[in-house]
N, CA and C atoms as a LAMMPS dump frame, in Angstrom:
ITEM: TIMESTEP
0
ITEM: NUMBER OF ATOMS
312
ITEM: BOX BOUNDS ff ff ff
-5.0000000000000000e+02 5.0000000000000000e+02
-5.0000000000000000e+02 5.0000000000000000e+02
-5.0000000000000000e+02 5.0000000000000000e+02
ITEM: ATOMS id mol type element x y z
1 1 1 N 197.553 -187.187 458.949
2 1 2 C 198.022 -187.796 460.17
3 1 3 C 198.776 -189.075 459.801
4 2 1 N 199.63 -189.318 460.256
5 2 2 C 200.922 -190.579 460.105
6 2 3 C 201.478 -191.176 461.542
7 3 1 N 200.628 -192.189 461.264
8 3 2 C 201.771 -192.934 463.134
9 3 3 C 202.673 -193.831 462.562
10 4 1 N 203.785 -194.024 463.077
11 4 2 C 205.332 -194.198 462.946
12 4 3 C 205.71 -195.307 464.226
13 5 1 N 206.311 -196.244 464.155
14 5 2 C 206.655 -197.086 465.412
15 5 3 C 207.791 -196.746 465.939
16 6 1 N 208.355 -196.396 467.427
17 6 2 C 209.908 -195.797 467.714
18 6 3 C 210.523 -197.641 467.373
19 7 1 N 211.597 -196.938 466.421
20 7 2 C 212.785 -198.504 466.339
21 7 3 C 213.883 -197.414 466.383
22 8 1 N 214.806 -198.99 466.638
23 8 2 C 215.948 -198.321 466.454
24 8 3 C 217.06 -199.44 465.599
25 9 1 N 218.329 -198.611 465.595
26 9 2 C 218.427 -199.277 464.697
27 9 3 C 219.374 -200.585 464.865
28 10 1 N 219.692 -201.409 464.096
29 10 2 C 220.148 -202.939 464.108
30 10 3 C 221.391 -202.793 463.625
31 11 1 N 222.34 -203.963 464.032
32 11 2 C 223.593 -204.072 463.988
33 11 3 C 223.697 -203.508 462.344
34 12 1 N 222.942 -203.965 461.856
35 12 2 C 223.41 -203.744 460.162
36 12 3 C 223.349 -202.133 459.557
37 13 1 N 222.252 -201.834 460.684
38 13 2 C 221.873 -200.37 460.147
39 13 3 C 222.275 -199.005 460.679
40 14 1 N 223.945 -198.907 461.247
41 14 2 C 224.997 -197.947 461.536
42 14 3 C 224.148 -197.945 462.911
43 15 1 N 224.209 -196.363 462.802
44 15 2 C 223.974 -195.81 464.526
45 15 3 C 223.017 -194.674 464.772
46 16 1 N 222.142 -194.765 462.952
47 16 2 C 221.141 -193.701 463.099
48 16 3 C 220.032 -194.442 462.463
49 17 1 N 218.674 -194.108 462.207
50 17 2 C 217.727 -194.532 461.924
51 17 3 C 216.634 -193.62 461.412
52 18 1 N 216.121 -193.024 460.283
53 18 2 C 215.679 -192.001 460.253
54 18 3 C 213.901 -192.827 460.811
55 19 1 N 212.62 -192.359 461.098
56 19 2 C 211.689 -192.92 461.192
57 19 3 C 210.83 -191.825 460.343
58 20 1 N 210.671 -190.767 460.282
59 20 2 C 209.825 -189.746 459.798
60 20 3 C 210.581 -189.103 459.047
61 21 1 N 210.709 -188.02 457.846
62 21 2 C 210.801 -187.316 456.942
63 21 3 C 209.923 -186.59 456.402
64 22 1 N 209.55 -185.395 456.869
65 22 2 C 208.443 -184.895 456.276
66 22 3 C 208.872 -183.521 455.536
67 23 1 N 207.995 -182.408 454.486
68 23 2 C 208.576 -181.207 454.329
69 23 3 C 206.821 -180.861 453.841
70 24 1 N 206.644 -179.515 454.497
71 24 2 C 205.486 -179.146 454.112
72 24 3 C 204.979 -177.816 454.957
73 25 1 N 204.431 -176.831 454.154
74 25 2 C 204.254 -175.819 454.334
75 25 3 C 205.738 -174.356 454.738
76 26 1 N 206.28 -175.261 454.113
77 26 2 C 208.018 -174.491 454.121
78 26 3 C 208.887 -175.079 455.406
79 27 1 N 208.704 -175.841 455.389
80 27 2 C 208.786 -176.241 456.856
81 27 3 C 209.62 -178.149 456.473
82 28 1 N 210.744 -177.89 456.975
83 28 2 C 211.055 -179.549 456.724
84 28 3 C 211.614 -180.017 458.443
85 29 1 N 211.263 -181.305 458.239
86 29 2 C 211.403 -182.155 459.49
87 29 3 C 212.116 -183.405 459.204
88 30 1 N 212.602 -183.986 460.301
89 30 2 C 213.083 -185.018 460.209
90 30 3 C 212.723 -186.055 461.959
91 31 1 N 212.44 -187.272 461.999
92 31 2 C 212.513 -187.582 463.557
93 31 3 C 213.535 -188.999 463.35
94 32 1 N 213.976 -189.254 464.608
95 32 2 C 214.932 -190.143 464.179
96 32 3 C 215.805 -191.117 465.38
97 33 1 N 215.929 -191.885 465.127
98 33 2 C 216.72 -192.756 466.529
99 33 3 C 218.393 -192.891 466.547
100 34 1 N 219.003 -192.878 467.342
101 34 2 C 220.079 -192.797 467.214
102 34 3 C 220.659 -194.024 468.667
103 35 1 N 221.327 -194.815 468.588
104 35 2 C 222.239 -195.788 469.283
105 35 3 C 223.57 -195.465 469.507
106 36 1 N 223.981 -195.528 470.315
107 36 2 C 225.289 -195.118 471.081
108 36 3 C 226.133 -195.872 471.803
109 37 1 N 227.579 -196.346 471.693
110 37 2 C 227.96 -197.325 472.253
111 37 3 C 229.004 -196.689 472.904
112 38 1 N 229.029 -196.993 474.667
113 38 2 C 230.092 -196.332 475.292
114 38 3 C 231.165 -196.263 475.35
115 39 1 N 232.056 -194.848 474.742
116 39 2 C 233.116 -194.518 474.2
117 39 3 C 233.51 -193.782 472.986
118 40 1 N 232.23 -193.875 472.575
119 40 2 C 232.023 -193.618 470.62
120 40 3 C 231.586 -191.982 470.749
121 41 1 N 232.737 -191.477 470.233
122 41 2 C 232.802 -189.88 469.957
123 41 3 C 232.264 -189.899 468.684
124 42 1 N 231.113 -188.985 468.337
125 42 2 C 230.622 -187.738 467.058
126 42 3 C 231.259 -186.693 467.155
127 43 1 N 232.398 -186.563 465.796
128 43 2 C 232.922 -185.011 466.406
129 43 3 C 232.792 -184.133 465.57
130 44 1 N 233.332 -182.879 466.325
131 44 2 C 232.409 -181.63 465.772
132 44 3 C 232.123 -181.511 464.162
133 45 1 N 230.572 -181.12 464.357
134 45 2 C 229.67 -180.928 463.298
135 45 3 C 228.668 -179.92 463.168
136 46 1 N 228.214 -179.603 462.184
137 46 2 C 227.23 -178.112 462.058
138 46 3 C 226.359 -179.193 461.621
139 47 1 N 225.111 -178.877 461.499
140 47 2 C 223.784 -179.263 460.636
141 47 3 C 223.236 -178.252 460.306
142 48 1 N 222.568 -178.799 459.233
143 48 2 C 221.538 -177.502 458.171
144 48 3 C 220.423 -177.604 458.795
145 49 1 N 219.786 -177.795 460.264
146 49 2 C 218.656 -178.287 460.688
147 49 3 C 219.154 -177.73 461.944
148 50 1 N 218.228 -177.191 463.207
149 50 2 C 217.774 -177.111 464.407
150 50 3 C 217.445 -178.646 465.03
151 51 1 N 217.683 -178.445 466.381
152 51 2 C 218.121 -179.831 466.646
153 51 3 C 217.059 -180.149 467.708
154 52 1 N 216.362 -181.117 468.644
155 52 2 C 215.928 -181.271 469.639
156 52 3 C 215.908 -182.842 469.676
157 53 1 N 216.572 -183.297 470.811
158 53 2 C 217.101 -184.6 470.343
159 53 3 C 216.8 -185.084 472.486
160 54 1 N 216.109 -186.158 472.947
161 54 2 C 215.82 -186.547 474.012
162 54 3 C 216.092 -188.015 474.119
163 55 1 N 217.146 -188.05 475.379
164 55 2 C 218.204 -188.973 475.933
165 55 3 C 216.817 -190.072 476.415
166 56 1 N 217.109 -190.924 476.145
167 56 2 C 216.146 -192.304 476.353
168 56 3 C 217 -193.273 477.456
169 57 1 N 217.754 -193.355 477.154
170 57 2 C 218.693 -194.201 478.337
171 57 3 C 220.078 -194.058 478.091
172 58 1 N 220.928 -193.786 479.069
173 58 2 C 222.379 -193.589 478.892
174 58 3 C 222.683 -192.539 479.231
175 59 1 N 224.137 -192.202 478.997
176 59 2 C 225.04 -190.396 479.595
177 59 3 C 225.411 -190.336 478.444
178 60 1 N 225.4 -189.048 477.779
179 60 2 C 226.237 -188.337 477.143
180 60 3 C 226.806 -187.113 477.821
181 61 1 N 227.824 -186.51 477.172
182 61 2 C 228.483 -185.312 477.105
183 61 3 C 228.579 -184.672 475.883
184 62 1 N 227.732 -183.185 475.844
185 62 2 C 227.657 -182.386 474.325
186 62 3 C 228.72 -181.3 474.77
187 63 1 N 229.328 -180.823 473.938
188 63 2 C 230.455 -179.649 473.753
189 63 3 C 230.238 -178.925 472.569
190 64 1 N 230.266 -177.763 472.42
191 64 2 C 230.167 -176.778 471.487
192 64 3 C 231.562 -176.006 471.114
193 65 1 N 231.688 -175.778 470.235
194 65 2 C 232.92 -175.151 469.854
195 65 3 C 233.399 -173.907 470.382
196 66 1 N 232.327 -173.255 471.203
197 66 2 C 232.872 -172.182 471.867
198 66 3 C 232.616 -172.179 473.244
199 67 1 N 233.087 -173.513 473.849
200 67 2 C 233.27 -173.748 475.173
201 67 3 C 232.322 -174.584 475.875
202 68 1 N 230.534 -174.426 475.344
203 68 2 C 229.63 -174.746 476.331
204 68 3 C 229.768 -176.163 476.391
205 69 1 N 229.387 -176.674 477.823
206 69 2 C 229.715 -178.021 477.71
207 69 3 C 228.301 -178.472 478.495
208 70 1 N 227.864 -179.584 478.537
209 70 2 C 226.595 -179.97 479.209
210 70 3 C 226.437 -181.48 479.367
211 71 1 N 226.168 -182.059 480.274
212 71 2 C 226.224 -183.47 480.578
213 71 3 C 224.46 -183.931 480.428
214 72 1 N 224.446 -184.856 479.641
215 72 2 C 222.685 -185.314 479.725
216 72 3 C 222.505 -187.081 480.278
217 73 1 N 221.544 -186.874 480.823
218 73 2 C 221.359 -187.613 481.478
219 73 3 C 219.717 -188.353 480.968
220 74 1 N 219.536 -189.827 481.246
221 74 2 C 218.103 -190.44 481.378
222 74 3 C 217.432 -189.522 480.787
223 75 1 N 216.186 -188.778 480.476
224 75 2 C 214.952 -188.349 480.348
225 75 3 C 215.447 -186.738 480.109
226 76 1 N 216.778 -186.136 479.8
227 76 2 C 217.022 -185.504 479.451
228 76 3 C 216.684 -184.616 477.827
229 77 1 N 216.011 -183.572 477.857
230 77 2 C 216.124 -183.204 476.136
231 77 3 C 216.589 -182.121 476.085
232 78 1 N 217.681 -181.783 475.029
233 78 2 C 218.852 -180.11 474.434
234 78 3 C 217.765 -180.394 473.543
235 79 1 N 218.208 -178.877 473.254
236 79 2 C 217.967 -178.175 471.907
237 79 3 C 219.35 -177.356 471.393
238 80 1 N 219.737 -177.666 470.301
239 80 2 C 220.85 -177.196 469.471
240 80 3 C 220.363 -176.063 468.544
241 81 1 N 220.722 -175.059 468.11
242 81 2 C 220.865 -174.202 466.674
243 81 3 C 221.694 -175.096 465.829
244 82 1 N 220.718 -174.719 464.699
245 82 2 C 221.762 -175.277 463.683
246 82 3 C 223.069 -174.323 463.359
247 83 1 N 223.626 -173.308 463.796
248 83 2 C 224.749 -172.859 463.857
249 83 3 C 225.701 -172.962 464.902
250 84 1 N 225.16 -174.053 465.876
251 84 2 C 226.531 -174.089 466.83
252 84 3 C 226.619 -175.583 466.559
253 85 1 N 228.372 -175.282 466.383
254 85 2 C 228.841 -176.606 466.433
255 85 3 C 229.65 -177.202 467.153
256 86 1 N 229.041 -178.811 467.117
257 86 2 C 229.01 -179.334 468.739
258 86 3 C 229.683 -181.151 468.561
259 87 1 N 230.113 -181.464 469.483
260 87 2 C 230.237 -182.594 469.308
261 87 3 C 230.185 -183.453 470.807
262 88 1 N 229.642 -184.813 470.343
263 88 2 C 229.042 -185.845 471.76
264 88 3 C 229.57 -186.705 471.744
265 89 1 N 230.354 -187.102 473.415
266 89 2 C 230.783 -188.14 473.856
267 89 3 C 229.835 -188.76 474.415
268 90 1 N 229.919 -190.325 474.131
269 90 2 C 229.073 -191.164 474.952
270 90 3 C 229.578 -191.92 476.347
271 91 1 N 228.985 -191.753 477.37
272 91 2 C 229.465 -192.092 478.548
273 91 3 C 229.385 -193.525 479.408
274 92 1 N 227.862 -193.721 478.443
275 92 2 C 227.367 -194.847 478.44
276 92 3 C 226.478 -195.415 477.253
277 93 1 N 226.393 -196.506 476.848
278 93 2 C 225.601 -196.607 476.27
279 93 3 C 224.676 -196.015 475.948
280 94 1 N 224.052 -195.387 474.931
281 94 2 C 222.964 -194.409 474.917
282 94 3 C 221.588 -194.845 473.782
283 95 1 N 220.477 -194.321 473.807
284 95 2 C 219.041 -194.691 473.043
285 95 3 C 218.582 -193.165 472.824
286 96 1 N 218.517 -192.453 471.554
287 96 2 C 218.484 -191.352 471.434
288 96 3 C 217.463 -191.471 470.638
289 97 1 N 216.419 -190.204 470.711
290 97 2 C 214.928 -189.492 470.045
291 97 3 C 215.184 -188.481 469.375
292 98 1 N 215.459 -187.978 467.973
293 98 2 C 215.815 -186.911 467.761
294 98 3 C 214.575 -186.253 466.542
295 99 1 N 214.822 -184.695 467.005
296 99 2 C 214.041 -183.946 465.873
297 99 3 C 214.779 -182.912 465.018
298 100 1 N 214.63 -182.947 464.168
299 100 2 C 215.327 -181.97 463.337
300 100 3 C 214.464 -181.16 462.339
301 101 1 N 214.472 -179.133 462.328
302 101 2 C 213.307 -179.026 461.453
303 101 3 C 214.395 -177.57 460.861
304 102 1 N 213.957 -177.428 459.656
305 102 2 C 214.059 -175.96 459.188
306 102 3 C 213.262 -175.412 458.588
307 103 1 N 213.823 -174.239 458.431
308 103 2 C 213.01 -173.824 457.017
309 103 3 C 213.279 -173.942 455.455
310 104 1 N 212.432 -174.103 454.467
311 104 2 C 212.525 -174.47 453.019
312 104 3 C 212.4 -173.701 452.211
């Protein structure tokens, strides 16, 4: 068992924050904070990881490369495949929770 404090991250420390890293029983994880400043496009990207990532405060907009589009809001949580690739506009300022797991 491991408790972890939610931070996020500081002017110095970009716009991601990993907090957890784990890999065990074939199984790897990641949890993680992410900061968002309104206007600031991530664009399209694949990950080697499954995604589940929950909106803490702010709007985004996620888009997928083959059309799907989805607006998140406050207390909002997606789940991504790690084979669709997607990219997020920020609408507002945003405070992001993210999980990421595969297999090993």
């Amino acid at each position: 068992m491991e408790i972890k404090r939610l931070v996020f991250p500081g002017e110095d420390d970009g716009y991601l924050k990993k907090i957890i890293e784990k890999s065990e029983k074939g199984v790897a994880m990641q949890c993680g904070s992410v900061t968002l400043t309104k206007g600031q496009l991530l664009p399209f990207k694949r990950l080697d990881f499954h995604e589940v990532s929950y909106l803490i405060s702010g709007k985004l907009k996620v888009s997928t490369k083959d059309g799907n589009e989805k607006l998140m809001n406050k207390g909002d949580l997606i789940y991504l495949n790690k084979e669709e690739i997607r990219k997020t506009e920020t609408l507002e300022d945003s405070k992001i929770l993210f999980f990421l797991f595969n297999d090993i």
